[in-house]
Biopython code that builds the backbone (N, CA, C, O; Angstrom):
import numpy as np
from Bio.PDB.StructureBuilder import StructureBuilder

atoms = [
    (1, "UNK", "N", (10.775, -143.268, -61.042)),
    (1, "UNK", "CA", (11.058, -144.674, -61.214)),
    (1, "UNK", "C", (12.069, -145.124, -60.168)),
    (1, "UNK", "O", (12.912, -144.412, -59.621)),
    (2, "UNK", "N", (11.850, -146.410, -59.979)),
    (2, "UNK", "CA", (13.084, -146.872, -59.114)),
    (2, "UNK", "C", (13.859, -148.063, -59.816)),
    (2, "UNK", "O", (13.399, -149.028, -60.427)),
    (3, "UNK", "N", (15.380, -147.653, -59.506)),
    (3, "UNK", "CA", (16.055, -148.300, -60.284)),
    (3, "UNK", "C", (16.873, -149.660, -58.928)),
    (3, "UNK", "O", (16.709, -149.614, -57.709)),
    (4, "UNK", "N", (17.624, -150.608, -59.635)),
    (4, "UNK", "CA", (18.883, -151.226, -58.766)),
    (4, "UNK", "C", (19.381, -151.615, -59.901)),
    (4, "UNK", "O", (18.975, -152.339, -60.810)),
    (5, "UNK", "N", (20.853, -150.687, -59.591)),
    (5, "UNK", "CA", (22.122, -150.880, -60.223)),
    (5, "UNK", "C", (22.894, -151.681, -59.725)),
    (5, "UNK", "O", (23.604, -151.218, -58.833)),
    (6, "UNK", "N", (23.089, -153.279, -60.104)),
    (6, "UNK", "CA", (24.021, -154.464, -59.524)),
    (6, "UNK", "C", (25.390, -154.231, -60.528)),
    (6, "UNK", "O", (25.443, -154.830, -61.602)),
    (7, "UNK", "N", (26.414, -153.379, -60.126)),
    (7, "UNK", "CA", (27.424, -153.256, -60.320)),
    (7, "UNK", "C", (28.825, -153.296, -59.500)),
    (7, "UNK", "O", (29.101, -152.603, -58.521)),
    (8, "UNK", "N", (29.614, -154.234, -60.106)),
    (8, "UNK", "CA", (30.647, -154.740, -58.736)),
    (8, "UNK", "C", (31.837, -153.329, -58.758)),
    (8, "UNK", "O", (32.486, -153.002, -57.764)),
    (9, "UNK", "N", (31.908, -152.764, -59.854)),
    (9, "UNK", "CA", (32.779, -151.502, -59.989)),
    (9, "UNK", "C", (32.397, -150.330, -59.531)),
    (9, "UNK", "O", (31.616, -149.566, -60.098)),
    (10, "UNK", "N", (33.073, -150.118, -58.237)),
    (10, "UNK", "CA", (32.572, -148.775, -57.012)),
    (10, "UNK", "C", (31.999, -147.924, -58.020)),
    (10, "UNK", "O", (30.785, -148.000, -58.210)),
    (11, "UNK", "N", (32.597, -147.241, -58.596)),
    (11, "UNK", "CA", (32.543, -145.795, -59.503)),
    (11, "UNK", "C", (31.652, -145.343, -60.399)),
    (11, "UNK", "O", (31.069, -144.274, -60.581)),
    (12, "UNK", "N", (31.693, -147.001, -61.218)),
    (12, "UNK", "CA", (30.871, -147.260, -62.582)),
    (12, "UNK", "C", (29.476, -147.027, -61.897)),
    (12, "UNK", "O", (28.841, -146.008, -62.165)),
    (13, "UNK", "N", (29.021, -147.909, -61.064)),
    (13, "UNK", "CA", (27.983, -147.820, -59.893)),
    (13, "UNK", "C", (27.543, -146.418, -59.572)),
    (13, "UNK", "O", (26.413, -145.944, -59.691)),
    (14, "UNK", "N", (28.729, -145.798, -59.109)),
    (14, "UNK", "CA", (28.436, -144.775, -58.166)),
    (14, "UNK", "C", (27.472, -143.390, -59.675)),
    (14, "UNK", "O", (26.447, -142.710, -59.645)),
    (15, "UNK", "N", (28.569, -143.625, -60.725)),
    (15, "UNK", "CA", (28.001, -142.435, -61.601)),
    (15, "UNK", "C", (27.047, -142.625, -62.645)),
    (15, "UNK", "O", (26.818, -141.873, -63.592)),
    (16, "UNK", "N", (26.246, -144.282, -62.217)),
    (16, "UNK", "CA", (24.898, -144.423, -63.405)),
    (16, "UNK", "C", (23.810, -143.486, -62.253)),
    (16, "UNK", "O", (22.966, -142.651, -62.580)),
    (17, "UNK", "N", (24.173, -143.960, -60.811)),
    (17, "UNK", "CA", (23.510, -143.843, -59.531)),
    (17, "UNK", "C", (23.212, -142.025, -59.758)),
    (17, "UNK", "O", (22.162, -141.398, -59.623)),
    (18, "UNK", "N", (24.318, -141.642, -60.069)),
    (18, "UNK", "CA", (24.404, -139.888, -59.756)),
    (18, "UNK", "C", (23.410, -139.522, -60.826)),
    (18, "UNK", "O", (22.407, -138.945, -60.407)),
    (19, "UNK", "N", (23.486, -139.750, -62.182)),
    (19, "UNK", "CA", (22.665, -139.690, -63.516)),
    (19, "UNK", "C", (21.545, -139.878, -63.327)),
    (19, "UNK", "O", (20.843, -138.869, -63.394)),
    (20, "UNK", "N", (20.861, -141.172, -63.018)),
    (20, "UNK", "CA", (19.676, -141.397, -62.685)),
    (20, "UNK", "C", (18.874, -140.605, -62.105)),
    (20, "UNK", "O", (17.768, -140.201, -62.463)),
    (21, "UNK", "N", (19.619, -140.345, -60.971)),
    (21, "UNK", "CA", (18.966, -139.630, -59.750)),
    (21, "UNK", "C", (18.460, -137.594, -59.733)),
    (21, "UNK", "O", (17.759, -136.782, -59.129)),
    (22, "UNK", "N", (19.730, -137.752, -61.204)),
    (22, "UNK", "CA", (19.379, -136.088, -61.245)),
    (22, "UNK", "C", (17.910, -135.789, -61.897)),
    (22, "UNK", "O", (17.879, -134.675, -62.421)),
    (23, "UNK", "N", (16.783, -136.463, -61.981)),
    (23, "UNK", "CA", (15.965, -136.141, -62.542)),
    (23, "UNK", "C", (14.715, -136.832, -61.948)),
    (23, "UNK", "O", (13.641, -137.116, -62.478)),
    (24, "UNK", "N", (15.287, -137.063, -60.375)),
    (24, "UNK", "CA", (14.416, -137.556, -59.185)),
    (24, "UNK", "C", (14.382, -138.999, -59.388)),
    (24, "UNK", "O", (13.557, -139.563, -58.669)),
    (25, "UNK", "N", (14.984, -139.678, -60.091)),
    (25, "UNK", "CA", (14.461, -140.981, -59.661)),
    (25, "UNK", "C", (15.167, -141.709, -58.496)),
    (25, "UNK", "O", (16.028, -141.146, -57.820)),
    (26, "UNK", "N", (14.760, -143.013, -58.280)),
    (26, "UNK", "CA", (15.311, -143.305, -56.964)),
    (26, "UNK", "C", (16.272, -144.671, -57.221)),
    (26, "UNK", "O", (15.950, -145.725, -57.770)),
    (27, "UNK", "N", (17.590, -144.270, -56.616)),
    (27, "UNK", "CA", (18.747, -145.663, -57.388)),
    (27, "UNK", "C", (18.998, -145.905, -56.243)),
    (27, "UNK", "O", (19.165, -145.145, -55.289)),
    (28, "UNK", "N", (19.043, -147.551, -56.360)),
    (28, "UNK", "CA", (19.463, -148.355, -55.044)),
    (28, "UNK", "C", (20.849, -148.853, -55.956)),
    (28, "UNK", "O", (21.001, -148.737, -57.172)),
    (29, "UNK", "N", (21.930, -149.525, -54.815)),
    (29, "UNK", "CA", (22.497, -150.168, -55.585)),
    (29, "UNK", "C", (23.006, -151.395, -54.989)),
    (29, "UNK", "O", (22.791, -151.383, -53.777)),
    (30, "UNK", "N", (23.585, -152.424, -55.374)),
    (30, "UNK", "CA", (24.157, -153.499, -55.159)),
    (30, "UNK", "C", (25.530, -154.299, -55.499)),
    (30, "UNK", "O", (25.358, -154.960, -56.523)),
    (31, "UNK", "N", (26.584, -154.420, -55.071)),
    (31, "UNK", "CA", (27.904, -154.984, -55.034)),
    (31, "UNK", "C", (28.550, -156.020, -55.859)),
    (31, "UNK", "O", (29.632, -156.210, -56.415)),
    (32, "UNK", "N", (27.084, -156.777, -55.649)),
    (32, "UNK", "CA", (27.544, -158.468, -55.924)),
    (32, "UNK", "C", (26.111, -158.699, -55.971)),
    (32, "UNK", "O", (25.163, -157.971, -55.678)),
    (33, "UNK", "N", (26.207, -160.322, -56.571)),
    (33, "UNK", "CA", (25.166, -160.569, -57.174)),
    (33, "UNK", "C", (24.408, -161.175, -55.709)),
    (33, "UNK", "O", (23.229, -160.825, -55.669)),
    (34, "UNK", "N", (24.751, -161.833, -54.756)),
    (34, "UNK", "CA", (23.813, -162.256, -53.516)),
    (34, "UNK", "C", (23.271, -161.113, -52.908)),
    (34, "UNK", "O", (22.410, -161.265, -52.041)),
    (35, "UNK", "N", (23.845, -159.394, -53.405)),
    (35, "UNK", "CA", (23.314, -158.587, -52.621)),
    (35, "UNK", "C", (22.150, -157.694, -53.173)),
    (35, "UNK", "O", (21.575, -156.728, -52.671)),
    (36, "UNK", "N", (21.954, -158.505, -54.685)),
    (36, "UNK", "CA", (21.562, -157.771, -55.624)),
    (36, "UNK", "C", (19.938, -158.715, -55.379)),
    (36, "UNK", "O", (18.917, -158.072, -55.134)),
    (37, "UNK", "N", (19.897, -160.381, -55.495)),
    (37, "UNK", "CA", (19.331, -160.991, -55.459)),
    (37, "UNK", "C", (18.691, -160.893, -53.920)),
    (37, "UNK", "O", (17.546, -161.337, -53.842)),
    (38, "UNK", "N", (19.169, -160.462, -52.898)),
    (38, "UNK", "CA", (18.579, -159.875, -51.529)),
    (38, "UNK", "C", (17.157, -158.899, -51.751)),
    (38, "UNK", "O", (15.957, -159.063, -51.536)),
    (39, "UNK", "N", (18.140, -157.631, -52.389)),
    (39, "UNK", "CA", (17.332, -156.829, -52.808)),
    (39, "UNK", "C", (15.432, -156.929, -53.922)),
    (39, "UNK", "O", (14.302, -156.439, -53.918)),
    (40, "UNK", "N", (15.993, -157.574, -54.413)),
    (40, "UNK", "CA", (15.131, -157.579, -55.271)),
    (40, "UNK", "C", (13.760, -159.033, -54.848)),
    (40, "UNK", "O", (12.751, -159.241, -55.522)),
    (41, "UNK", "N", (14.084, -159.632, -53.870)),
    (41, "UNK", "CA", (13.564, -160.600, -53.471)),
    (41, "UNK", "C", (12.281, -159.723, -52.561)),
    (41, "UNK", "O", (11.072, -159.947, -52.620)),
    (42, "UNK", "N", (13.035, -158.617, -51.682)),
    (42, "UNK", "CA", (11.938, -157.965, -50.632)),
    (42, "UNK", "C", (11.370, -156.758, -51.358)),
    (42, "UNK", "O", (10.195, -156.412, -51.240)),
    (43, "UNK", "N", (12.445, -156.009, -52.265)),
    (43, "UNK", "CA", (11.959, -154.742, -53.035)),
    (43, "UNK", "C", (11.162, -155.026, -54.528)),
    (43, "UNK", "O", (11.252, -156.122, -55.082)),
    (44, "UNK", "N", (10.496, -154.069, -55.013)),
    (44, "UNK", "CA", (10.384, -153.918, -56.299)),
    (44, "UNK", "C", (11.024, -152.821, -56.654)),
    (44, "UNK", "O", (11.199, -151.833, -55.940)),
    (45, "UNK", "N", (11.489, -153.020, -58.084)),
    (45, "UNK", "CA", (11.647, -151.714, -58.875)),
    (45, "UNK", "C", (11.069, -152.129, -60.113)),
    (45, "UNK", "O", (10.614, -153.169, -60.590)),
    (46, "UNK", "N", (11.253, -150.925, -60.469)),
    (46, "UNK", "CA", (11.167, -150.461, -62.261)),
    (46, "UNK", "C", (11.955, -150.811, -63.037)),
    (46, "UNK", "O", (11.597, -150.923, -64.209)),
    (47, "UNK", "N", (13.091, -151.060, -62.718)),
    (47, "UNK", "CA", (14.306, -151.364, -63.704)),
    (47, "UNK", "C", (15.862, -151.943, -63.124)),
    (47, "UNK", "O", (16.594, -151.385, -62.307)),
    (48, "UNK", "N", (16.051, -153.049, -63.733)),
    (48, "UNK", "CA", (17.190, -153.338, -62.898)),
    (48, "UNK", "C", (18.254, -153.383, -63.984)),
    (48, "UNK", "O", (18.124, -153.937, -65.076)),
    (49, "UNK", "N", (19.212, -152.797, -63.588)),
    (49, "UNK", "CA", (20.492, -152.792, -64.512)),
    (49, "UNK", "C", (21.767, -153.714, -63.481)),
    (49, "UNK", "O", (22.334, -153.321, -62.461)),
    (50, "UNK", "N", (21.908, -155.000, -64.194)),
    (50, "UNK", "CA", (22.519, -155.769, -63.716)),
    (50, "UNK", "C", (24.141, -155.661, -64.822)),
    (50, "UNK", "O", (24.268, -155.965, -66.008)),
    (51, "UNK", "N", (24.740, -155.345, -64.253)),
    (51, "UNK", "CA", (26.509, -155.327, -65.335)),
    (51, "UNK", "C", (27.759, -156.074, -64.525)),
    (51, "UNK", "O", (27.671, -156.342, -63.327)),
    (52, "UNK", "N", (28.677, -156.311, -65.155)),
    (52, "UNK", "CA", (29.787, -157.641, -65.069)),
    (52, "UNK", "C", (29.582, -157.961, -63.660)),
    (52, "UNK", "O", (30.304, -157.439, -62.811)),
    (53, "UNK", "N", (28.695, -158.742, -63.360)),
    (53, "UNK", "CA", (28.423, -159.383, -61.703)),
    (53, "UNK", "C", (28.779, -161.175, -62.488)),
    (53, "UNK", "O", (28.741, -162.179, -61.777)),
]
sb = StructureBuilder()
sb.init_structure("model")
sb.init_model(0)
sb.init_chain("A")
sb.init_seg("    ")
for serial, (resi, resn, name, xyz) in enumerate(atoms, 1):
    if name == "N":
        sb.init_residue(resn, " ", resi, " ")
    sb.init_atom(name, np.array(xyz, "f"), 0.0, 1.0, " ", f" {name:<3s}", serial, name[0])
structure = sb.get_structure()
């Protein structure tokens, strides 16, 4: 599956990203919400986990 995690908290971000990924899936992530809305305009995913943006 492919995920984008729009999370503005480096860390919080960084360790849904690490989780996800241990079981092959593929995590993009995003900062802020214009970088999140970038993303998802040219990409698809499977699942977007959008948190305090």
């Amino acid at each position: 599956m492919k995920y984008l995690i729009a999370e503005d908290e480096l860390e919080l971000q960084k360790s849904i990203a690490n989780y996800l990924s241990r079981d092959g899936n593929i995590c993009e992530t995003a900062s802020d919400y214009d970088k999140a809305l970038y993303k998802i305009d040219f990409y698809d995913y499977d699942v977007l986990f959008l948190i305090s943006i």
